[in-house]
Kinemage of the C-alpha trace (Angstrom):
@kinemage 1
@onewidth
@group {chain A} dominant
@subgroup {mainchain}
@vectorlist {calphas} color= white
{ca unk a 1} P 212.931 46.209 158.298
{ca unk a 2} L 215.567 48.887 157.500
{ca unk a 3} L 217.607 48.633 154.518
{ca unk a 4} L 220.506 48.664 156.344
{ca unk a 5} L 219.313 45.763 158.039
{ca unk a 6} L 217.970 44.010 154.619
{ca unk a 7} L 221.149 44.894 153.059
{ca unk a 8} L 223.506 43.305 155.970
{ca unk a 9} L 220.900 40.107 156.222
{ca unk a 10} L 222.501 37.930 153.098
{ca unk a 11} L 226.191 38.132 154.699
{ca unk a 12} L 224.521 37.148 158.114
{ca unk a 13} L 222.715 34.397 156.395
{ca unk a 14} L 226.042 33.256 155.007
{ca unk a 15} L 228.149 33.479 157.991
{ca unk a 16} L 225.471 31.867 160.090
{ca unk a 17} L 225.241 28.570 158.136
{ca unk a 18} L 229.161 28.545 157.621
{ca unk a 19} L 229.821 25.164 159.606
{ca unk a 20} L 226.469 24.761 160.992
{ca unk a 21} L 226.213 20.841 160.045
{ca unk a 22} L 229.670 20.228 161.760
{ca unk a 23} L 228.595 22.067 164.326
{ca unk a 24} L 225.660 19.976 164.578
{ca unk a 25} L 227.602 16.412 164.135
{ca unk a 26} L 229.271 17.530 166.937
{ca unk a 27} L 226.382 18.143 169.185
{ca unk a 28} L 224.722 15.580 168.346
{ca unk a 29} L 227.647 13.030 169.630
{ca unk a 30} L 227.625 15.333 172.759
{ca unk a 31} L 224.034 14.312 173.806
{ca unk a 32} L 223.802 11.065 174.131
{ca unk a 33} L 227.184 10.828 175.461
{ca unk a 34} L 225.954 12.776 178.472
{ca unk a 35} L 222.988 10.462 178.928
{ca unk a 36} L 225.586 7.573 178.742
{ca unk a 37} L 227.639 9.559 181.607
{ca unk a 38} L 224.331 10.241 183.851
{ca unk a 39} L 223.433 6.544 183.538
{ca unk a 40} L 226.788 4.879 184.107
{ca unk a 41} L 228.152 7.574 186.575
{ca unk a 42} L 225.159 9.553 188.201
{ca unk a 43} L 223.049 6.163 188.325
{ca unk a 44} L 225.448 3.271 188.403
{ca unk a 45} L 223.773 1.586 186.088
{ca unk a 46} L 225.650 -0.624 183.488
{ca unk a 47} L 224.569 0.257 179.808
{ca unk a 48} L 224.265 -2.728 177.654
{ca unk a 49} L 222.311 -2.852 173.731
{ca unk a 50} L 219.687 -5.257 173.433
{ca unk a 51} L 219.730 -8.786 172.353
{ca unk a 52} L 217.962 -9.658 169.148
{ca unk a 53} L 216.906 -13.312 167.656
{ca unk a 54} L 218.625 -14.711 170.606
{ca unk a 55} L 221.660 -12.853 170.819
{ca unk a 56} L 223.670 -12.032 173.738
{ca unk a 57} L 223.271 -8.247 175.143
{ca unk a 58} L 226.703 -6.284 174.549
{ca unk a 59} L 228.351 -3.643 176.877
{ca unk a 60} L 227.927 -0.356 175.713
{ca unk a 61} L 231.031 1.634 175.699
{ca unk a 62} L 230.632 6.109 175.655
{ca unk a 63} L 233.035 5.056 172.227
{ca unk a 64} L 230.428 2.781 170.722
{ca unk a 65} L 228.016 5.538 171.592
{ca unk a 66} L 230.046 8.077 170.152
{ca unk a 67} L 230.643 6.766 167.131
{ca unk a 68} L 226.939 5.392 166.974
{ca unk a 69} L 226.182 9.736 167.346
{ca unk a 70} L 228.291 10.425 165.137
{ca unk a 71} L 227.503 7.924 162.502
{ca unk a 72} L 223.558 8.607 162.746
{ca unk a 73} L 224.255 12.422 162.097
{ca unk a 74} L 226.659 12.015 159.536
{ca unk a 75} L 223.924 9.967 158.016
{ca unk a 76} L 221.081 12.676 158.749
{ca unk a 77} L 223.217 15.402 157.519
{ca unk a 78} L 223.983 13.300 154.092
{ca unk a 79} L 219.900 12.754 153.964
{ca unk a 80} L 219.323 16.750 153.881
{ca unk a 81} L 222.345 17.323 151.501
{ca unk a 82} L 219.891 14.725 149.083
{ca unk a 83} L 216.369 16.379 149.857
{ca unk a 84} L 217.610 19.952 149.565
{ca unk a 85} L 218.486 18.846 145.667
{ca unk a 86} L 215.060 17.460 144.817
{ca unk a 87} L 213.171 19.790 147.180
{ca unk a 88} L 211.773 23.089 146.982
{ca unk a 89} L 210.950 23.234 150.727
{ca unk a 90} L 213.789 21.264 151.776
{ca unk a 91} L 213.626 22.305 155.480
{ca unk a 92} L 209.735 21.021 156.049
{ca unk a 93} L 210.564 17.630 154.589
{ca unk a 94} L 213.991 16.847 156.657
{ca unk a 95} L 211.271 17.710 159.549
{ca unk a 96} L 208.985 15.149 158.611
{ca unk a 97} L 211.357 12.866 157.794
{ca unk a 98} L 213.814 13.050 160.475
{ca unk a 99} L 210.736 12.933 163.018
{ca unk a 100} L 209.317 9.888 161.631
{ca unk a 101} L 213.118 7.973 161.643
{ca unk a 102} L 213.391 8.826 165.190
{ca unk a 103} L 210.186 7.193 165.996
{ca unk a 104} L 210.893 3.915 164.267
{ca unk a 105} L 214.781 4.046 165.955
{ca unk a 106} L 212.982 4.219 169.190
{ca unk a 107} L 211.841 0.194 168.609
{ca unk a 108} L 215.323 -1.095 168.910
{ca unk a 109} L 216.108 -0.266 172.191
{ca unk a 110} L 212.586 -0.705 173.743
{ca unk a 111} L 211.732 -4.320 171.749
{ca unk a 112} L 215.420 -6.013 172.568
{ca unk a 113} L 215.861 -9.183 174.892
{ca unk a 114} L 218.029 -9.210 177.900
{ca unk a 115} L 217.910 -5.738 179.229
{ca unk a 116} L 216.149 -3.978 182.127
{ca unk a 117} L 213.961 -1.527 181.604
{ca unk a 118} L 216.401 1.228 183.321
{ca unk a 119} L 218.288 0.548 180.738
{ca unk a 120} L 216.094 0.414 178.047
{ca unk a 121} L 214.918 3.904 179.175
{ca unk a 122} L 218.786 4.601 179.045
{ca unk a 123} L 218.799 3.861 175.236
{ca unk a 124} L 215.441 5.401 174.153
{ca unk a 125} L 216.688 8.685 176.160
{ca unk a 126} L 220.060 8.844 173.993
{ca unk a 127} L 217.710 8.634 171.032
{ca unk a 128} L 215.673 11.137 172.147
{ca unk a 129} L 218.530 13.403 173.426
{ca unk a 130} L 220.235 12.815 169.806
{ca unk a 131} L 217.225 13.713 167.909
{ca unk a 132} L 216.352 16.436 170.118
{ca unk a 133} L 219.796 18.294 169.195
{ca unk a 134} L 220.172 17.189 165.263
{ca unk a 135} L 216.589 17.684 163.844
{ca unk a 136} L 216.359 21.338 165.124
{ca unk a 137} L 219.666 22.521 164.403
{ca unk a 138} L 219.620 20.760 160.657
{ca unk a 139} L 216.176 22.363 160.049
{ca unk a 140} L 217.381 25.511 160.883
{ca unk a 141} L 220.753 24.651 158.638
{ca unk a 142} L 218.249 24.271 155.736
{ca unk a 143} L 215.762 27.142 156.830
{ca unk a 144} L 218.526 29.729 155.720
{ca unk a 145} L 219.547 27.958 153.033
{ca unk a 146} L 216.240 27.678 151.893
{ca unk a 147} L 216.041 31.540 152.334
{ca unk a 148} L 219.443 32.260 150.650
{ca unk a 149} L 217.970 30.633 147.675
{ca unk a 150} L 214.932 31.699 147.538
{ca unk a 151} L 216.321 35.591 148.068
{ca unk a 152} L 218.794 34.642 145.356
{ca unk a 153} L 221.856 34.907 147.096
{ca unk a 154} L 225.109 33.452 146.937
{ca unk a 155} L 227.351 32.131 150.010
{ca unk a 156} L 230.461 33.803 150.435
């Protein structure tokens, strides 16, 4: 590497992860709201969650699954903010963790009552589609601040 381009790599590093985790809140909520839109508009099919301990199935509204986005990377992104502070490789364990809470999430919408299996595929490929978009981009959000820190740097 050059040391024009070692000297120029801390500002990119900085710049890079300015807004990364909103950036990744926000594509997150975009996933699974285009799975919603494939499955209601592409497919016809009418989205509902699953019943469970005898409960009634509820529509699924693109707001409810929205907001459920939203909520679960909020939530994801508030996980990392925790492990980066007691971790020294903060980046490997979000990976392991956020892998292994995206296989237990995938129960609830393929052990509920009262749904087809279309649309239990529906819900399991939202999950998918939001932990296909979240755990990437926030282990790549911690990968250069892991490197930042580790190269002693400061944000700007």
């Amino acid at each position: 590497m050059s040391a024009l381009a070692r000297s120029k790599r801390p500002e990119t590093l900085s710049r890079l992860r300015r807004g990364d985790r909103v950036v990744a809140v926000i594509a997150t909520i975009i996933g699974p709201v285009l799975v919603w839109l494939v499955a209601m508009v592409g497919f016809g099919q009418q989205l509902y969650s699953p019943g469970f301990g005898g409960t009634a199935p509820q529509e699924l509204s693109i707001w409810l699954v929205a907001a459920t986005a939203g909520s679960a990377a909020l939530a994801g992104a508030g996980v990392l903010a925790l492990i980066e502070r007691f971790s020294r490789r903060p980046a490997q364990v979000w990976l392991v963790v956020a892998t292994a809470v995206l296989i237990v999430s995938l129960g609830a919408p393929l052990s509920g009552e009262g749904i087809d299996i279309a649309n239990k595929l529906a819900l399991a490929s939202m999950h998918l589609a939001a932990g296909a978009v979240l755990i990437p981009l926030l282990y790549r959000s911690a990968l250069l601040r892991q490197e930042e820190n580790q190269s002693g740097t400061e944000p700007h």
